[in-house]
Structures are given as structure tokens and as C-alpha cells.
C-alpha positions, 0 to 999 in steps of 0.5 A: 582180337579176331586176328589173335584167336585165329592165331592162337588158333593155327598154333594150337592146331593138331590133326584130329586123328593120330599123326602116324595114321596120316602118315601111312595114309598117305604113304600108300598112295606114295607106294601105288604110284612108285610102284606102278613106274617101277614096274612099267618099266619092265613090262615094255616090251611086253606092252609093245607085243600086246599092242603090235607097236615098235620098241620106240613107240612102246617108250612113249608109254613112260615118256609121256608119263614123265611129261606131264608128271614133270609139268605137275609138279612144280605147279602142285603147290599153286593149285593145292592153294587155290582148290585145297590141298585135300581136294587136290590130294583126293583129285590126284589120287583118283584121277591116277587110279582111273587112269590106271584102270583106263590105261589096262583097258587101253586098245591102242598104243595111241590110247595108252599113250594118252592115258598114261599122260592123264596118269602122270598128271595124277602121279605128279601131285601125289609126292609134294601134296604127301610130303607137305601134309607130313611137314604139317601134320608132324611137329618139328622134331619128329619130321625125321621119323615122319619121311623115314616112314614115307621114305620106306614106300618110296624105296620098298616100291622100287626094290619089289618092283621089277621082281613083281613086274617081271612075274606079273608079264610072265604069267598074266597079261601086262595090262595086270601092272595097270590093274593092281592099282585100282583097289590100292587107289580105293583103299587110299581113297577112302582113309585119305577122306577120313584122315587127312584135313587141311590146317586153318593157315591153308584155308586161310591161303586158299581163300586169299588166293581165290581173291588173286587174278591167276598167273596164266603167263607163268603157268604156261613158261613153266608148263612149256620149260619142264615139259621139254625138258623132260622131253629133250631128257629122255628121247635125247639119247635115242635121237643122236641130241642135237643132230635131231630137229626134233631134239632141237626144237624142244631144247630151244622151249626149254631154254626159252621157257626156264629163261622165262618162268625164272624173270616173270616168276620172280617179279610176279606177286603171285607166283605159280612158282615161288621162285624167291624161296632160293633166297633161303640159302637152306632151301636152295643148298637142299634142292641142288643136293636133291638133284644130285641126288637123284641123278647119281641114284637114278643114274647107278640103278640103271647103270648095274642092270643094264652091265649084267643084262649085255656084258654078263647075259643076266635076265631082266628079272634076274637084274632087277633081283641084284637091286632087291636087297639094297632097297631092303637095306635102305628100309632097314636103315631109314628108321634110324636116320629119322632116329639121327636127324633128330639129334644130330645137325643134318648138315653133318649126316648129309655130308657123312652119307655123301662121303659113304656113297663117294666110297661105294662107288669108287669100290663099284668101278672096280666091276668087270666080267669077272663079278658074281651075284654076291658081288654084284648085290653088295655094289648095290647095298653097299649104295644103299646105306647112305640112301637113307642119311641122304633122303631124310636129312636133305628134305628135313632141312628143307623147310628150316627158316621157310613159312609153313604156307610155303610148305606146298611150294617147298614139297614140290621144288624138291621133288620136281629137283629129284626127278629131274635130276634122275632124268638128267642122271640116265641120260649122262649114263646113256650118252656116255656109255655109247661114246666112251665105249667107241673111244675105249674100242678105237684105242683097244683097236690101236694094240690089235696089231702085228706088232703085238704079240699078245694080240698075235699069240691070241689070233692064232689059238683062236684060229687053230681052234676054229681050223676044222672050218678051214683057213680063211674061215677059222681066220675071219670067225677068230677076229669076229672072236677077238673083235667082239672081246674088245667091245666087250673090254671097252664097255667095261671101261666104260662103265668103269669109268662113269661110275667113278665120275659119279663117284668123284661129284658125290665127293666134291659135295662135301666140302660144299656141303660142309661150308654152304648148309647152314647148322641146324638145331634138331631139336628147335622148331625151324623159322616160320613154323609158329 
């Protein structure tokens, strides 16, 4: 009988207060901490000059971030189940709006350093605690306007971010970028104590984990494999990849710690990571879409900034505004996805929206030095329609057919799939901008010949134009001309040429989509939920 009523009791549960006023508790945390990545960014070089660091030690400040935040995530779940996951949520939101404080307060680069390590640990629990309180707090058919209103955070932040940081550095002190977080984190704070509560199923979890002997192994293969990965992710560029011992080692961890988590996770009772949700084939299809995700949208948003900013002279700011009114065109956009998901199976809206962003990028890589801003916007906007048909529908699907106590472990795989598919997304975009461009160069330079007229024809107006500095000099200023003209075409090919591959894998998932994602019902409460 006891057994019975408690039952009866977590399906008869619903939030003391008002769904919509959780949602936007939580949503502002989410805002705060989207915000604050999106603006360091910016603020870099400002931070080296304030700190008298290099450019490369200056890059630790987002590195570390990424690091610890990369371990978090996939652990967040376990420790929601264990503490609570309003004592863990409240924990995470503090400790990152101390840690902000701390971070504008910093002397040293070392010290920023380090505090931005504890200020990703914060951040790292933030997203998969918010998105799971969503999943509880909403019941199944309006889960699709619920993340519409936490996707309009986590787009708007990104959208106003480099404009407000590029504003910020120009007329305060950077250390501003830390500060602005502290009354946004006091705000959250408080609402968060008063409206969020953990339901009945997760007090039930919380005490049976208590009782269960913690997975030390597993919490140190999955803090050592995300860590390095993160690491090898964004310093592999910078380091020339494999030619850097130190790029070396931490792949070797990677490999050696994934290997790991994925063999004693699995067998584990208790897991750290609930490795065997990839048996739901739901779940698993939504977490490779994720990564994709991610990757080709952390990929392009640094793709079409850095064109305008080397090959066309654009400022930082200026860049950062071209991004500005596709981020407003995916809030606009978000509310009815959440309208659609509601009605229509995801699968379909996923597959429609993969094949809009195919179309967007194909029609980017016809970018070259001609383009103005008008046109340079509309590549981003274009994009930024099918943002919101892909993020709402793929982690609503997510959680059809899994246990709502899995809700914590689902929330958590999924953003850790986003972050570092965004992390593997910059850094394809890196590695091959730098060795397409010397391929494209060494052809180019093939036709710099005698024997092209063109090239030939070319070379004498230049070197006539530059005659007043006499012969030799307006000869050698005329090929300094003409050879800086070919890298310059080289890099527009190359960037040509990785917007369409990104183009091409957005493509191929269709099909996958289409055939692997089960058909949903939008309006039937998924499997596990009652």
C-alpha cells in the first residue's frame, strides 16, 4: 500500500508554482552563463594587455573554462543524484557567480587561469540541471514550447554577445565582462530558491544513491578522457596536432580514458555515466544529430567572422554585428518550433530543417571578396532558420522511451555531445583553413608563370604602376602584389570549399535521419514518463 500511494503520488506531482515561472528561472542562469562565454571571447586580447601575457597564454583563459566544463557535464547527472539537483543546480550557480567575481578581481593570468577553471565547473552543471528540470516540470506535450523558451537564452546571449563585449573592452575595463555577472547570478539565486523543487522520483534516487558505494574508477576515466579531449580539441591547431608532444600525450589520455569509461561504465551497476541509455536508439540517433549539430553551428559561426575580419578588413565588433540578426531570427523562429514539435513527428522537422541548413550553406560557399554586409548577414540568417527546427525537436526526442530518473543522465549526454561537437567543428575549421589554403596557394602558383599571359599581362601593369620607384623596385613591389592576390584567392577557396563540406554532411543526415529516428507521436506522453 505504501508502494501505491507514493506512486500514485509522483504521478500526480506538479510544481508548486507556475511551470512558465521555472522556466524563466532557469533560463536566466542559462542567459548568464552563454553570455559570459560569448563575450570572453572578445575580450582576449584586451585580458592579455591588462595582464601583461602573451596571446597564447591569454587563450588559457577560454581553454581552461572548456576543460573543466567538458568534465562537469557528463558527471552532473551523478552528482544531481547523490546531492539533489536543487542543491547542485543552487551549487552551480553560485560557485560561477563567485567565480566570475573572483575572475575581474584576478591579479595575475595565473590566477585567472584558475578561476576560470572553477568558473566552468559552475557553468558545466548549469545546462543539463536546467534542461532536466524542464523535462520534469513540463508535461509532455508542451516540452516543445518549454526548451523554445530556453533555446531563446541560449541563442539571444551568443547574438548580443560579441556586440556588448566589443563595448564593454572599448569603454570600461574588461574585467566588466566578469562583473556583469555577479547581480544576474544574485538574481537567479534567489528565484531558483524559491521556485524550483526537486520532484518525489528524484528524492527517491537521491536516497537510494546515498546507500550505493561511489564509482571512483569511472568518475576518474571520464574526467581524464573529456578533459584531454577538450585539451587536444583546442590547443591541436595551435600546436601543428601530432608533431607536439604535448598534443600527443593528451590524445594518448583520451583514447585510453574513453576506451576505459565506455568498458567499466557499461558493466558498472552504478554508473557515473549511464553509458547503456545508447540502447535506446531514440536517445543515441539524437545525441549524434547534437554533435553534428553543434559542430557545423560552432564551425560556421567561426568561419564567416574570421572571412570578414583577414580577407575583407572588417572590425571584431563589426564581425560580431553580421551574426547579430540570424541569432534574432532564431528567437523569432523558436516559438513556433515549439508550436510544431507538438503536432508534428520530430523526426520530420528534423530531417526538413537539416535539409534548410544543407541549402544555406551550399548557397554560403559561393562567398568571395566581392559580398557586402547585406549579403554577408543573409549567409548567417539564412542558417539561422533552421536552428531553431533542429534544437528543440532533437532534445525533445531525446527523452521519448527513457525513465524520467534518467532525465538528469539524458540532459547531460546531450550537452556534453554539443560542446564537443562544437569543439571538434572549430577545430576542422581550423586545421583546414591553414592546410587548404597552402594547397590552393601551390596550385594558384603553378599558373604564375611566363607562359600565362594573363599572369603576364597582369605583372606588367602592376610593375608600370609602381615605375616611379624604378625597375627592380616596382618589379619585386608588383609580385609582392600579385603573390599576396594568391593567398588571398586561396583562402577564399578554401573557405569555399569547407562551408560546402559542412554543407555536404548536413546533407548525407537526412536520409539517416529519415530511416534511423523512430516516429513519434507528439501528442502521447513518452515511454517512462508515468
Amino acid at each position: 500500500m505504501p508502494a501505491m500511494a507514493g506512486a500514485a503520488e509522483e504521478a500526480a506531482w506538479r510544481p508548486r508554482h507556475s511551470p512558465w515561472l521555472v522556466a524563466f528561472t532557469v533560463t536566466l542562469a542559462t542567459f548568464m552563463e552563454v553570455l559570459d562565454t560569448a563575450i570572453a571571447n572578445v575580450a582576449l586580447p584586451h585580458i592579455a594587455g591588462g595582464l601583461s601575457a602573451s596571446q597564447d597564454e591569454a587563450t588559457w583563459v577560454l581553454t581552461s573554462y572548456l576543460v573543466s566544463n567538458a568534465v562537469v557535464l557528463p558527471i552532473s547527472a551523478w552528482i544531481s543524484s547523490r546531492v539533489g539537483r536543487k542543491r547542485f543546480y543552487m551549487t552551480c550557480v553560485t560557485l560561477f557567480t563567485l567565480s566570475s567575481f573572483l575572475c575581474g578581481f584576478a591579479p595575475t593570468m595565473s590566477a585567472l587561469v584558475f578561476f576560470r577553471v572553477l568558473q566552468g565547473v559552475g557553468g558545466g552543471g548549469l545546462a543539463p540541471s536546467e534542461q532536466a528540470i524542464l523535462a520534469d516540470t513540463f508535461p509532455p506535450a508542451q516540452r516543445g514550447m518549454a526548451f523554445a523558451m530556453y533555446g531563446l537564452a541560449v541563442v539571444f546571449a551568443p547574438a548580443i554577445g560579441p556586440t556588448l563585449g566589443g563595448y564593454i573592452v572599448d569603454h570600461a575595463s574588461w574585467r566588466w565582462i566578469f562583473y556583469i555577472n555577479v547581480p544576474v547570478g544574485i538574481a537567479s539565486l534567489f528565484l531558483s530558491s524559491l521556485m524550483v523543487e526537486d520532484p518525489p522520483w528524484l528524492r527517491d534516487e537521491k536516497e537510494r544513491s546515498r546507500r550505493v558505494r561511489v564509482d571512483w574508477l569511472g568518475l576518474g576515466l571520464v574526467a581524464v578522457a573529456f578533459g584531454s579531449l577538450q585539451v587536444v580539441m583546442d590547443k591541436g591547431q595551435e600546436d601543428d596536432w601530432f608533431s607536439s608532444p604535448f598534443i600527443v600525450v593528451f590524445a594518448m589520455a583520451t583514447v585510453i580514458g574513453l576506451l576505459g569509461t565506455l568498458v567499466w561504465e557499461w558493466a558498472h551497476p552504478n554508473p557515473i555515466v549511464n553509458i547503456r541509455l545508447f540502447r535506446n536508439r531514440n536517445f543515441a540517433v539524437s545525441v549524434g544529430l547534437m554533435f553534428t549539430l553543434g559542430g557545423v553551428l560552432y564551425g560556421t559561426t567561426v568561419l564567416l567572422p574570421l572571412f570578414l575580419q583577414t580577407l575583407m578588413g572588417y572590425s571584431a565588433q563589426s564581425a560580431g554585428e553580421v551574426l547579430s540578426p540570424g541569432g534574432f531570427v532564431t528567437m523569432a523562429t523558436m516559438p513556433l518550433a515549439g508550436f510544431l514539435v507538438s503536432r508534428v513527428p520530430a523526426k520530420y522537422l528534423i530531417a526538413a530543417a537539416f535539409t534548410g541548413m544543407s541549402l544555406a550553406l551550399f548557397h554560403m560557399s559561393s562567398i568571395n571578396l566581392g559580398i557586402d554586409v547585406h549579403t554577408a548577414t543573409l549567409y548567417r540568417v539564412y542558417q539561422a532558420l533552421a536552428l531553431a527546427f533542429l534544437f528543440i525537436p532533437i532534445n525533445t526526442v531525446s527523452y521519448i522511451g527513457v525513465p524520467r530518473e534518467q532525465n538528469n543522465q539524458v540532459s547531460g549526454l546531450m550537452n556534453l555531445a554539443r560542446n564537443i561537437g562544437g569543439s571538434v567543428g572549430i577545430a576542422f575549421v581550423s586545421t583546414a583553413l591553414a592546410r587548404r589554403s597552402q594547397e590552393f596557394q601551390s596550385r594558384l602558383v603553378e599558373h604564375a608563370t611566363q607562359s600565362n599571359p594573363v599572369f603576364q599581362e597582369r605583372l606588367a601593369q602592376l610593375t608600370h604602376a609602381f615605375s616611379s620607384a624604378g625597375p627592380a623596385q616596382a618589379t619585386r613591389r608588383a609580385l609582392g602584389v600579385l603573390y599576396a592576390t594568391i593567398q588571398r584567392q586561396a583562402a577564399v577557396l578554401s573557405y569555399a570549399r569547407i562551408i560546402e563540406d559542412l554543407a555536404i554532411v548536413c546533407a548525407l543526415f537526412v536520409p539517416l535521419i529519415l530511416l534511423l529516428l523512430k516516429r513519434n507521436d507528439p501528442r502521447a506522453a513518452p515511454a517512462g514518463a508515468h
